[in-house]
DRENMARDREN-605660 format. One record per residue (C-alpha): residue number from 1; residue in one letter; x, y, z. Coordinates in steps of 0.5 Angstrom, whole numbers, plus 500, padded with zeros to 3 digits. Layout:
BEGIN
+-----+---------+-----+-----+-----+
| num | residuo |   u |   v |   w |
+-----+---------+-----+-----+-----+
| NUM |       a |   X |   Y |   Z |
...
+-----+---------+-----+-----+-----+
This chain:
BEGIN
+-----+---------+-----+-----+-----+
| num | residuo |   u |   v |   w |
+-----+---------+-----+-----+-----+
|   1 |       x | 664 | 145 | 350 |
|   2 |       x | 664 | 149 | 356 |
|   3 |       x | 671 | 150 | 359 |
|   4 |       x | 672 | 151 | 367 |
|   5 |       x | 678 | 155 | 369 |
|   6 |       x | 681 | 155 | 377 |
|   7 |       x | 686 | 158 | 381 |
|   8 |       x | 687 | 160 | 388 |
|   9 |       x | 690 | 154 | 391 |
|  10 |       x | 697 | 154 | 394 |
|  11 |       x | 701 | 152 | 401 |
|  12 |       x | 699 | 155 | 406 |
|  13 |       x | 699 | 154 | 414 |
|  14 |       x | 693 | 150 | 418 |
|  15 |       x | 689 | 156 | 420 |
|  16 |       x | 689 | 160 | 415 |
|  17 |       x | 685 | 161 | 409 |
|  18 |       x | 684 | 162 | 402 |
|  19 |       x | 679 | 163 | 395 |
|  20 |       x | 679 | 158 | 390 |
|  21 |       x | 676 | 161 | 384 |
|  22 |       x | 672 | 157 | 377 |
|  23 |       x | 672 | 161 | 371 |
|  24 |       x | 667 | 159 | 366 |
|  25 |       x | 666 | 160 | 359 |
|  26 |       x | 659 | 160 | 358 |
|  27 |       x | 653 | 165 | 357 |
|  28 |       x | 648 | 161 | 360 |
|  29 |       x | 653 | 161 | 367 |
|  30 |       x | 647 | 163 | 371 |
|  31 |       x | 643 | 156 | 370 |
|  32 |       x | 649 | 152 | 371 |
|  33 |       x | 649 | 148 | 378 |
|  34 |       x | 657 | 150 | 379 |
|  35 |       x | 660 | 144 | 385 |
|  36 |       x | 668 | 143 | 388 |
|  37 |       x | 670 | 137 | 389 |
|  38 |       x | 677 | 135 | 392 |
|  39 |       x | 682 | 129 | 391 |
|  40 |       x | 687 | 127 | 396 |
|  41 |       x | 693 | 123 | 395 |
|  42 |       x | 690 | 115 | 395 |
|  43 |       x | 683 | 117 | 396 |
|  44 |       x | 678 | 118 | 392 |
|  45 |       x | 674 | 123 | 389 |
|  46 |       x | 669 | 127 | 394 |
|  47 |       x | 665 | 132 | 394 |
|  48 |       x | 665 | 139 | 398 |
|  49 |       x | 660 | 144 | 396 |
|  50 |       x | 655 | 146 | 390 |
|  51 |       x | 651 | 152 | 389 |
|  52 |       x | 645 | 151 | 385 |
|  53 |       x | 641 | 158 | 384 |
|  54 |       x | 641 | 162 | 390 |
|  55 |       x | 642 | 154 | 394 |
|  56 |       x | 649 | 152 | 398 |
|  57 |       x | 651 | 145 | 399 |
|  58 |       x | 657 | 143 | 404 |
|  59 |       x | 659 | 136 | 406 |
|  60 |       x | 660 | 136 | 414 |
|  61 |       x | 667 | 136 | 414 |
|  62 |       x | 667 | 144 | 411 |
|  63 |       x | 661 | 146 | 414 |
|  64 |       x | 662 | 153 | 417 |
|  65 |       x | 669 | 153 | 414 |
|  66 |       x | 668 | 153 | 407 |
|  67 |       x | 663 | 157 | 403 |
|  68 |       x | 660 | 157 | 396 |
|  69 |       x | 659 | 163 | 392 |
|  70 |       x | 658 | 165 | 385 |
|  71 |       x | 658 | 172 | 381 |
|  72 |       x | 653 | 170 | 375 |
|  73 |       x | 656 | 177 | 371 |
|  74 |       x | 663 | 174 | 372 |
|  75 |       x | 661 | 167 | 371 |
|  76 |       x | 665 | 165 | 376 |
|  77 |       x | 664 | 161 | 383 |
|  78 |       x | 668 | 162 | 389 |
|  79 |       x | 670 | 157 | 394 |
|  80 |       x | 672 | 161 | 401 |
|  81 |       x | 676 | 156 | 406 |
|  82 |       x | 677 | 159 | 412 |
|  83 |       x | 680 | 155 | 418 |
|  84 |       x | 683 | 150 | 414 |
|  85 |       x | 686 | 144 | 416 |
|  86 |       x | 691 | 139 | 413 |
|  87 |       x | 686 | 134 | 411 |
|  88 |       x | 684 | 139 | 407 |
|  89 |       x | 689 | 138 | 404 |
|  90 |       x | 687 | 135 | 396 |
|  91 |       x | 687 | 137 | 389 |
|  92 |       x | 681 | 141 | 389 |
|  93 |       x | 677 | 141 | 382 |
|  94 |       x | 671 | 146 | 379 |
|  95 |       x | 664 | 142 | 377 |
|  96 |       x | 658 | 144 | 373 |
|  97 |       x | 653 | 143 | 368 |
|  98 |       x | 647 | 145 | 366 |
|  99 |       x | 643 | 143 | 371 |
| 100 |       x | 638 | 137 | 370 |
| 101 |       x | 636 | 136 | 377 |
| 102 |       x | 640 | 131 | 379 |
| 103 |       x | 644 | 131 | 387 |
| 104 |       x | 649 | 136 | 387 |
| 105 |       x | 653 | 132 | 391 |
| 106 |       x | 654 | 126 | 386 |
| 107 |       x | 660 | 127 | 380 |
| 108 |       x | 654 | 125 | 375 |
| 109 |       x | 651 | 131 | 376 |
| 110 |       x | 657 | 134 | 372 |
| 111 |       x | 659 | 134 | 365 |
| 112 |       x | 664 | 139 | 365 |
| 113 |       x | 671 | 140 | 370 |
| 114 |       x | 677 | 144 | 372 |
| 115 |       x | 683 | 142 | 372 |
| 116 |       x | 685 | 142 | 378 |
| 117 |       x | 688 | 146 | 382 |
| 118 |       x | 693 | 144 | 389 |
| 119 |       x | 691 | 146 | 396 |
| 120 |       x | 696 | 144 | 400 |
| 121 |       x | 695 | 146 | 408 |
| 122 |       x | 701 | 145 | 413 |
| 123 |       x | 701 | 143 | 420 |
+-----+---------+-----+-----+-----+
């Protein structure tokens, strides 16, 4: 059982930034395809970002403000989010699995999760 560990979120204002980090307890963390979902009060579950290899996927709404990392040695992804905003505001969670060549933007993708880690951006 692979377990993902997050941290990083917080309150902050609209504007600034913050990283979200997903520690991973697996050896084989450089085949993993990792993803950052997020949660919103009365909303479903969507997808944000997802990394698999050296490629990066963004939903639009993040795009040019969030990026995707990973350090393979430390077995961890990042999740830079610059210029937020207060509808980023959500639960963010850390996916990710052995990749099967499944879509990284659905939730079936995944076998693992993060607890989940609150963001919370004030205007």
């Amino acid at each position: 059982q692979v377990q993902l560990v997050e941290s990083g979120g917080g309150l902050v204002q609209a504007g600034d930034s913050l990283r979200l980090s997903c520690a991973a307890s697996t050896q084989a963390f450089s085949t993993f395809i990792m993803g950052w979902f997020r949660q919103a009060p009365g909303k479903e579950r969507e997808f944000v970002a997802a990394i698999r290899g050296t490629f990066t996927y963004y939903t639009d709404s993040v795009k040019g403000r969030f990026t995707i990392s990973r350090d393979n040695a430390k077995s961890t992804v990042y999740l830079q989010m610059n210029s937020l905003k207060p509808e980023d505001t959500a639960v963010y969670y850390c996916a990710g699995n052995s990749d099967r060549g499944l879509r990284p933007r659905d939730a079936t993708a995944y076998d693992y999760w993060g607890q989940g880690t609150q963001v919370t951006v004030s205007s």
